[in-house]
C-alpha angles and dihedrals in degrees: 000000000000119000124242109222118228118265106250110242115262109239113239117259096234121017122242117285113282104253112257085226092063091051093077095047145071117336092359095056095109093060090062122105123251122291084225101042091198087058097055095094083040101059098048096051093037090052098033099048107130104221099121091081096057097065095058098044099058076046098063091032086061101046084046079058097050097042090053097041080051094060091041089052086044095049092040082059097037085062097032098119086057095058086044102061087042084053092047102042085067122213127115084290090061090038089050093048089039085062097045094048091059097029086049080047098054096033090054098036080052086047104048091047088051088063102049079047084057103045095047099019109174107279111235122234109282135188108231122265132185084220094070122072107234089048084057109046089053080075134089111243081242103046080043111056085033093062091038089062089039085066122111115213084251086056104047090056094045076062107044090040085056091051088052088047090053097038088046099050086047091055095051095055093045087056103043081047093059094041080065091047092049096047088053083046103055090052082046086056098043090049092041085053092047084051090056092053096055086046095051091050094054096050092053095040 
């Protein structure tokens, strides 16, 4: 007689529930509550509050600021000898260019300060925190790495909320230091267009 093989077993479509045990161990540690369960909201604003990009962006906005104000500096003194005979010949033409030349000089001058404000703004007073980087690096790798594992989960968040106070309060003086810069920039750039005109017209006179 010939011999009927065993079916193979068919594998189950979803495997059995993962045990709630194993959730708080090993690989699946970062899937267990808080061990403070009132801290649990707090912990992740306090450690997801996007303030790190801020810093960077009134950075690049400001050196944007300072490289255009640079080609309209270097095109105002490639066709200076235009504006200055302009300036020279008198009338309310030479008056008119006469103004936008010094009002183009201050605004851009204004302008250009306000960047480098922006870009190293005076830092506020701020308590220490082992989440910023000069804190840290006061500290020996030992003494570090020592007082980060003597923290309590209430403690690490006291630091990490310090470090968001102290980075907030320094964006938004970086940002309220380049509205000032883009304000002075805007008169630099009507001046600078009222230049090009005159230019313009004493090219073609």
């Amino acid at each position: 007689m010939l011999s009927v093989p065993h079916p193979t077993p068919i594998p189950e479509a979803y495997p059995n529930p993962p045990d709630p045990e194993r959730a708080t161990t090993g690989a699946d540690s970062y899937l267990a509550e808080p061990a403070h369960p009132k801290l649990g909201p707090a912990n992740a604003l306090g450690y997801r509050t996007p303030i790190q990009e801020h810093a960077p962006a009134a950075d690049t906005k400001a050196a944007a600021l300072l490289t255009v104000s640079g080609l309209m500096f270097t095109l105002v003194a490639r066709y200076s000898s235009h504006l200055i005979a302009l300036v020279t010949n008198g009338g309310l033409l030479g008056i008119a260019c006469l103004l936008l030349l010094v009002a183009f000089a201050v605004a851009s001058l204004a302008a250009v300060a306000q960047a480098f404000r922006t870009i190293s703004p005076r830092f506020p007073a701020a308590p220490a925190s082992l989440a910023f980087f000069g804190d840290i690096a006061r500290l020996s790798r030992e003494e570090y790495i020592a007082r980060v594992e003597a923290l309590s989960e209430e403690q690490a968040l006291e630091q990490i909320l310090h470090f968001n106070y102290t980075a907030s309060a320094i964006c938004v003086e970086k940002f309220r230091q380049l509205r000032r810069g883009i304000r002075f920039f805007q008169l630099a750039f009507g001046c600078w267009v009222g230049l090009a005109a005159f230019v313009a017209v004493e090219l073609l006179g």
